[in-house]
N, C-alpha and C positions, 0 to 999 in steps of 0.2 A: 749582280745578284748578291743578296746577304749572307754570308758563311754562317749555317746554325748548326751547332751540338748539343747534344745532348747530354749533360754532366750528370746528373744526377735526378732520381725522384723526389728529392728532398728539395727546398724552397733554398736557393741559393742566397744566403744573408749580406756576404760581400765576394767582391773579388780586386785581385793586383795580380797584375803581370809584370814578370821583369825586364831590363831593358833591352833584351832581344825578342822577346814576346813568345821565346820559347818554351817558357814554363808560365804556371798558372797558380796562383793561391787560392784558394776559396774558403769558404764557410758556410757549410750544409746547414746552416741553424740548427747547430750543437758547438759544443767545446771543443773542438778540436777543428783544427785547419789542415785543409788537403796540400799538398803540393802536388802537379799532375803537369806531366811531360808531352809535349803533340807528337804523337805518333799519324802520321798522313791522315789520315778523315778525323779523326778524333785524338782525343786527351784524355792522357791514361795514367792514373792516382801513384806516385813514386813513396812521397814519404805522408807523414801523418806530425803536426806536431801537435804532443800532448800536454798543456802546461795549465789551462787554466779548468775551473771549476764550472763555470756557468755557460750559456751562449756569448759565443764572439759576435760583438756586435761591427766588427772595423777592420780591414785590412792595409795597411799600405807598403808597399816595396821599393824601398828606395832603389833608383835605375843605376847609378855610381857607387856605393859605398856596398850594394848586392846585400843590404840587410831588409830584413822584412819585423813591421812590427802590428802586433794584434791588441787589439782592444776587447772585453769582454763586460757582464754582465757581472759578473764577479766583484770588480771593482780594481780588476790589476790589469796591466799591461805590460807586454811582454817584446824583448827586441831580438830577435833570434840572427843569430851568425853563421856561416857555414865553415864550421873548425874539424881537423881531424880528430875521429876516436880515439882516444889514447892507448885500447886494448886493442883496436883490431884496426887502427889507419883509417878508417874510410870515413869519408866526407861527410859530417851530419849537420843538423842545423842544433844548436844550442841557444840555451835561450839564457835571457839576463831579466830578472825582477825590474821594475821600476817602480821607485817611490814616486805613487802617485799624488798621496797624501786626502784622500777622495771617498766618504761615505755609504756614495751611490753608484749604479753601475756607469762605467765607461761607453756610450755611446757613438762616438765617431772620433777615428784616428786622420794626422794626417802627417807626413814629412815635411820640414819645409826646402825649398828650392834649393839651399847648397848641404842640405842632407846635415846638419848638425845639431838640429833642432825637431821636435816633433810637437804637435799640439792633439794634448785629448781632451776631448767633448766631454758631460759628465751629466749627470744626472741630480748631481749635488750643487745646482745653482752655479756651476765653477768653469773654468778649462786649465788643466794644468799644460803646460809649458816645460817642456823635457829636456835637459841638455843631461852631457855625460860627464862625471867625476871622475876625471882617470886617476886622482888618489884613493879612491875607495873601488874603484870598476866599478860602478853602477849609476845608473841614470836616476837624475834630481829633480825637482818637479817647482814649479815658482805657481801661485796660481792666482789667474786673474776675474776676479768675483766681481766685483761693484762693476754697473748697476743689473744685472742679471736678476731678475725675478724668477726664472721655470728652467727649465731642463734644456740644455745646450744640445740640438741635436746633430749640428753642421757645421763643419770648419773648412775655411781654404786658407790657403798662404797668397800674401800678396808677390809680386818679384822680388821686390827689394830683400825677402827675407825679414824682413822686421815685423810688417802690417800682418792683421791676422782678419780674416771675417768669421761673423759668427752667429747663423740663427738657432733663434731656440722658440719655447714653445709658450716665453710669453706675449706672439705677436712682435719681436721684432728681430728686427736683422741689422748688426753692429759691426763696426770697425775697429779694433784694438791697436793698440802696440802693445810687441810681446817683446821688446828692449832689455835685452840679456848685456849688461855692462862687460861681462867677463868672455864674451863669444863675440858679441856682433861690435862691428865695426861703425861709425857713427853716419847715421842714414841720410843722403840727403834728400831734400826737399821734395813734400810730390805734391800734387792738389789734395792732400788728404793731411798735410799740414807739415814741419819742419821741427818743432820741438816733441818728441818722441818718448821721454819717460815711460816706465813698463805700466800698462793697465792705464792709458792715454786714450777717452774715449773719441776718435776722430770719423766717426760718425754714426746715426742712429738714424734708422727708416723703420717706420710701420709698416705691416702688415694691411692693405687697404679693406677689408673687411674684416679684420680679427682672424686671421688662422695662423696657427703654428705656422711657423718658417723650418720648411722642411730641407731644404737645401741652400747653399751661398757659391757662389763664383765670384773670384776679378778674373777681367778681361784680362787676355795678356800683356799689357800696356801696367794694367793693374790700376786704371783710370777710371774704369767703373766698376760697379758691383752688381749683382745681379741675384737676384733671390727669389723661391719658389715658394708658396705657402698654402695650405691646406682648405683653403675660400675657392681655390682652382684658379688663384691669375699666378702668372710671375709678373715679377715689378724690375724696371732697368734703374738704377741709381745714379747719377752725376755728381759729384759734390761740390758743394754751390749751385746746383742747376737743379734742369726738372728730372721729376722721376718716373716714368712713364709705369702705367699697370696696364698688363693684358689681363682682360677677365676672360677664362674658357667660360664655353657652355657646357664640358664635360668633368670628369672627375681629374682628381687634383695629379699634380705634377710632385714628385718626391725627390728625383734629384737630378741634376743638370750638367754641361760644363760647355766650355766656351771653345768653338773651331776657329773664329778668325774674332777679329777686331769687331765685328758687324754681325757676327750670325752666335747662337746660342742654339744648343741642341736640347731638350730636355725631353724626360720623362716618369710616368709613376702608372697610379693605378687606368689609365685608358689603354694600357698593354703596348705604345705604340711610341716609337721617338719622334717628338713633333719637333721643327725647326721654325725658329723665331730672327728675324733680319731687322735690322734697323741702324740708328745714328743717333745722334744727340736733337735730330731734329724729330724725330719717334721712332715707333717698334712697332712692329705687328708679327700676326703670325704668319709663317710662308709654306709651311704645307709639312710632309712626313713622310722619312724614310722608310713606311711600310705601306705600299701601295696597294694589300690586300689580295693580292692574286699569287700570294706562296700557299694559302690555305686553305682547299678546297672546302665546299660543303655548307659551307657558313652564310647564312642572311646576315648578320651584322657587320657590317664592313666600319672603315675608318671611317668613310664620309658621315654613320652615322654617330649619335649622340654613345660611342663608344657600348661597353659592358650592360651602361643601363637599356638596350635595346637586345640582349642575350637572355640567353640560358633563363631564369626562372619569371623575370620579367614579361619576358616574351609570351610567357605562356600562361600566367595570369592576366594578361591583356586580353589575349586574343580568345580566353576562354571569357572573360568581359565582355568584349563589343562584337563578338562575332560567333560566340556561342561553340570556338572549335576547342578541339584537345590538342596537343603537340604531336607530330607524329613522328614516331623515331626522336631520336640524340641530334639533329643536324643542328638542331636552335644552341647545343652547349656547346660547340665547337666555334668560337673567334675567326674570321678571316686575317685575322695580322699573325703574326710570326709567335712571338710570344704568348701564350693563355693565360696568364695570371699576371700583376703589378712585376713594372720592372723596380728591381730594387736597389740597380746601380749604371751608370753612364761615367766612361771613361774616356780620355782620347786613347785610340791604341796607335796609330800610325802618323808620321809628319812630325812637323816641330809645332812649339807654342805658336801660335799667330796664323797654322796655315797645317792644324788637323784634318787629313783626307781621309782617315777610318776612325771609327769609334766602336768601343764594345760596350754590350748591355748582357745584364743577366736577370734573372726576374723568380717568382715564388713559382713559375713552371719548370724551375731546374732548368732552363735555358742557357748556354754563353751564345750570343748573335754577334757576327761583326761587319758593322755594316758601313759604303763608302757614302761620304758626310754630302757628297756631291750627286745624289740620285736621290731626288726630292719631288714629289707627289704632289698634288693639289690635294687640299681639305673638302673638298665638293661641299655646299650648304652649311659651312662649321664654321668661318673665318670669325674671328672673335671680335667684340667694340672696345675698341682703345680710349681709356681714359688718361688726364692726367690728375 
């Protein structure tokens, strides 16, 4: 069964947990970020940090170095540490400026894998690239533009530390090197290529029918890539090889992450984490960790064409072809766990290669966590795999 709480009435923007999974960050879609402790059934708000001006669009929490850093709307981003008050001793989170150097808001943050490095998303055609100046104390920014045409709205880290993925919203989904001479160590060789200069473009995939690329993964190997985009398929990437596209028949998937070598979890606006299985010899979809029967009351289940068979739809149809009205609320209420777009998927539990829980949270104030290994049939939904 899925552990659900309920954080807030507000649309949860992001979330990061830290590496005992005992505390929570979040972002209510406002300026300021929660920190929230589990207390037995639920998660209860400890501190607030208050630094930037606009909505946080980004959280991430590095699991070793126990720093957390925020990206915002603003155009700044923030790397918070937990130091003693100097008046009163007690343990708070302080936070550090980073030169972003970036016109437009910050869009998505991320850590990379040995924590020295962060990459932020932007909205200024860019991604800066963060490392720290311990002669000035503060974080420096390199930033890697060409050939970006639109607004960056998704970054992962590859293992190695070096590779960066990144879609954005002119239809495609990219591979960088973010080769920091004065940090990273000289990278060896992957299928994604062996001379590595910083802003090295190692690979570029379209979008198979033109949509924002609303999400990127490597696999834990860091051999493939995997990207979601706003047409409603996700696409599997090989380099040198094929790239497989699933196209949904439902609404788009927003953002995703990878449980093993073989399987990919994602989700966005159809309320529901779908899981997708394949190889290098294809992908398809394999059914969804929300089987529908947590949520009484509801005609629209997963099996069906998701949202678009709800709440207002539902009831200009049927006042359509069958001359009825709605009776009662039972048509606004979703049979899946979450009511509105999820707006983040994490692993929460396992290691890379062999994630056994994942957490979502979504614009119903949701956190869900649910085991990666209680998987559903899609009844009448399995989607047609192209290449």
């Amino acid at each position: 069964m899925p552990e659900v709480f309920s954080i807030s009435q507000n649309p949860i923007t992001a979330h990061a947990f830290n590496a005992d999974r005992s505390q929570l960050a979040v972002s209510l879609n406002s300026n300021d970020a929660q920190i929230l402790i589990r207390s037995g059934p639920e998660w209860v708000p400890t501190e607030m940090l208050t630094e930037h001006d606009k909505v946080i669009t980004s959280i991430d929490w590095a699991p070793n170095s126990n720093q957390i850093v925020t990206a915002s709307q603003d155009r700044n981003a923030y790397v918070w540490q937990q130091t003693p008050d100097p008046e009163t001793g007690k343990i708070v989170w302080k936070p550090t400026l980073v030169l972003l150097r970036i016109n437009r808001a910050a869009t998505h943050v991320r850590w990379s894998p040995k924590e020295d490095k962060f990459a932020v998303a932007s909205g200024a055609r860019a991604i800066a690239i963060c490392s720290f100046d311990p002669e000035n104390n503060w974080w420096v920014s390199k930033l890697l533009k060409k050939p970006i045409r639109s607004t960056v709205l998704a970054v992962d880290w590859h293992p190695n530390n070096v590779l960066l993925a990144a879609g954005s919203a002119d239809m495609k989904a990219r591979v960088f090197s973010a080769y920091i001479k004065e940090i990273d160590e000289r990278p060896a060789a992957t299928v994604w290529g062996s001379k590595l200069p910083f802003n090295t473009i190692c690979g570029e995939f379209t979008s198979a029918a033109g949509g924002w690329v609303h999400s990127v993964g490597f696999s834990p190997s860091g051999d493939v890539l995997a990207f979601a985009s706003h047409d409603s398929s996700i696409s599997i990437a090989y380099p040198g090889g094929p790239v497989y596209n699933i196209r949904m028949p439902t609404l788009p998937l927003v953002t995703l992450t990878w449980t093993s070598e073989d399987n990919i979890i994602a989700a966005g606006h159809d309320c529901q984490p779908i899981v997708f299985g394949g190889s290098d010899a294809g992908w398809q979809e394999i059914g969804t960790l929300d089987n529908g029967s947590y949520a009484a009351g509801s005609k629209a289940g997963p099996g069906s064409v998701g949202r678009l068979k709800a709440g207002a739809f539902a009831t200009f149809r049927d006042a359509d072809s069958r001359g009825q009205t709605s009776s009662g609320t039972t048509d606004t209420k979703l049979s899946t766990i979450h009511q509105n777009t999820i707006t983040s998927v994490r692993p929460y539990a396992g290691v890379p290669g062999q994630i056994t829980q994942v957490s979502t949270t979504g614009v119903d104030g949701k956190l869900v966590i649910w085991d990666t290994a209680s998987v559903s049939a899609l009844t009448g939904r399995m989607a047609a795999m192209s290449m």
